[in-house]
N, C-alpha and C positions, 0 to 999 in steps of 0.2 A: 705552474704548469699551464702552458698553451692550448687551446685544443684549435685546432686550425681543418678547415673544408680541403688545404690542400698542405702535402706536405710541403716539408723548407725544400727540398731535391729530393731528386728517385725517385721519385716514384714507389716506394718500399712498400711491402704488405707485410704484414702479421703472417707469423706461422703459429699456426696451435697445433698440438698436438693431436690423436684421432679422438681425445674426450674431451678435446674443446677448451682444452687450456693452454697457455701461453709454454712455448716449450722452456723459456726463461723470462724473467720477469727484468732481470738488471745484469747482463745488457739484456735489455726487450729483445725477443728473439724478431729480427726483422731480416729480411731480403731483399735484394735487390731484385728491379720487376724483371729480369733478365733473365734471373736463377728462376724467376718465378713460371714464367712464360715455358723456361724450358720443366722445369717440372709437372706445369700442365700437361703438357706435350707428353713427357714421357709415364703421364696417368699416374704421378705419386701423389698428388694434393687434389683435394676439391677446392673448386672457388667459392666462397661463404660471401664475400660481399667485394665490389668494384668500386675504382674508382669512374669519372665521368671521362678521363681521358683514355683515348684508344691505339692502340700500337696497328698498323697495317701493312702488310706488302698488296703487290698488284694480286692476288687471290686471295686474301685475309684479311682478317677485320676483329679487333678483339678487346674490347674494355680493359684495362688493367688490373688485377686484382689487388684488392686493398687488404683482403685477410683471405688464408688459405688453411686448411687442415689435411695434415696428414694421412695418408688411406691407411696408413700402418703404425697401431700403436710404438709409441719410442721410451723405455721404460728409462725416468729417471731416479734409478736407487743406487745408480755408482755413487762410489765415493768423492766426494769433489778434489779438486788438484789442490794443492796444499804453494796457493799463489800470493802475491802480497795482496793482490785486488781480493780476493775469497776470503782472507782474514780481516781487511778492512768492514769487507761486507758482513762477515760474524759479528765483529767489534763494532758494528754500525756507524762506520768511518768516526769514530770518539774515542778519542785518549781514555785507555784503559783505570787511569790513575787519577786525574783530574777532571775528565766528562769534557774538555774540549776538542773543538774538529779542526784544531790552525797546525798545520808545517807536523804533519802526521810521519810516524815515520813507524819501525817496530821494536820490540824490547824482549830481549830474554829475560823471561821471568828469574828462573835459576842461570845467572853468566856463566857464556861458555867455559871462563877463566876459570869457574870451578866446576864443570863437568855438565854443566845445561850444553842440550841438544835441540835442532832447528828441525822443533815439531811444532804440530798442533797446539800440543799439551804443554810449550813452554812459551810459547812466543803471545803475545798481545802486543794489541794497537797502542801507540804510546805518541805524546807528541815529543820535537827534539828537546823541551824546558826538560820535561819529566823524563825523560831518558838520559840527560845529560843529569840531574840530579839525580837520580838513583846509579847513574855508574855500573860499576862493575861488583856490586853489593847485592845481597840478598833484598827480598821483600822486607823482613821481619828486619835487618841490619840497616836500611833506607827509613823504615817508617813508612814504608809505600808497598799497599795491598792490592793489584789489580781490583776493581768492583765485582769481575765476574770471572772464576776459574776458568783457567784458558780450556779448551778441548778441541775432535774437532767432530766440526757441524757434519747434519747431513746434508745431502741433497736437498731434502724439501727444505731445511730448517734455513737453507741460504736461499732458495728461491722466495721462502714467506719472507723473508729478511730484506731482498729484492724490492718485493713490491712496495714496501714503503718511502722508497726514493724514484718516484715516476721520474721519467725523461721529460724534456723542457716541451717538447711537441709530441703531440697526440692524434694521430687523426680521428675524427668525430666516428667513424664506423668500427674504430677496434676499443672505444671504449663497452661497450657490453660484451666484450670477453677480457676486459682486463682487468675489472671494480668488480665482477658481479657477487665476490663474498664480502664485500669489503658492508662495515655495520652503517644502515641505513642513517641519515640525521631524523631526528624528532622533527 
């Protein structure tokens, strides 16, 4: 991970939500300054911190925001979409079967060929070796036990899941709202 004084382009700022946390963690909830500029405007966010560059016209002048928060709590307890990205981030992009991260693809646990269905609760993250050797066979019929009962996550448990894969750039002003539970080093 990078942390950079300026970002790669965009200008982008942090949205948190109104309690000051990240409204996602993976993808980082970020905005363009654009969307940002005009949410000021329309008095949905506060600006928490800027960057040193400033957008103007002939009667305006305005730092850019680098992090914003929401005026209005945004409850995340929905269920998440049941996506390939969202089960990879369950499965913490690792083959369910072997613990590798190479040429990922997914697995029905119980094959459709015998009545498995494309849920939560059957599918795990599998790479194409272990996929292609378990086939169209059972767990216990392969000799291949997923590590971790498929299910599905919730909201939080994909956001906490999130955070462990930071994006490659950072800007220095949204890191004290994106670390700050994370366990201090000795």
């Amino acid at each position: 991970m990078q942390v950079l004084n300026h970002p790669p382009s965009g200008w982008p700022a942090l949205v948190l939500n109104a309690d000051f946390r990240p409204l996602s963690y993976y993808p980082l909830s970020l905005w363009p300054w654009q969307e940002v500029i005009k949410a000021v405007f329309l008095d949905r966010v506060d600006v928490v911190s800027t960057y040193d560059q400033e957008v103007h016209s002939p009667s305006f002048k305005m730092r850019l925001p680098s992090v914003v928060s929401l005026k209005h709590y945004v409850a995340q307890d929905r269920p998440p979409a049941f996506t390939r990205f969202n089960l990879f981030l369950r499965d913490a992009f690792t083959c369910q079967y072997c613990g590798c991260g190479e040429d990922l693809t997914f697995d029905h646990v119980v094959p459709r060929s015998r009545g498995g269905r494309t849920t939560w609760e059957n599918i795990v993250t599998a790479c194409a070796r272990c996929n292609l050797t378990k086939g169209g066979r059972t767990p216990a019929e392969a000799a291949m036990h997923p590590h971790h009962r498929p299910r599905r996550p919730s909201a939080y448990e994909l956001q906490d899941r999130g955070r462990r894969f930071p994006p490659n750039h950072l800007h220095q002003s949204w890191l004290d709202f994106l670390y700050w539970d994370v366990e201090l080093e000795a």
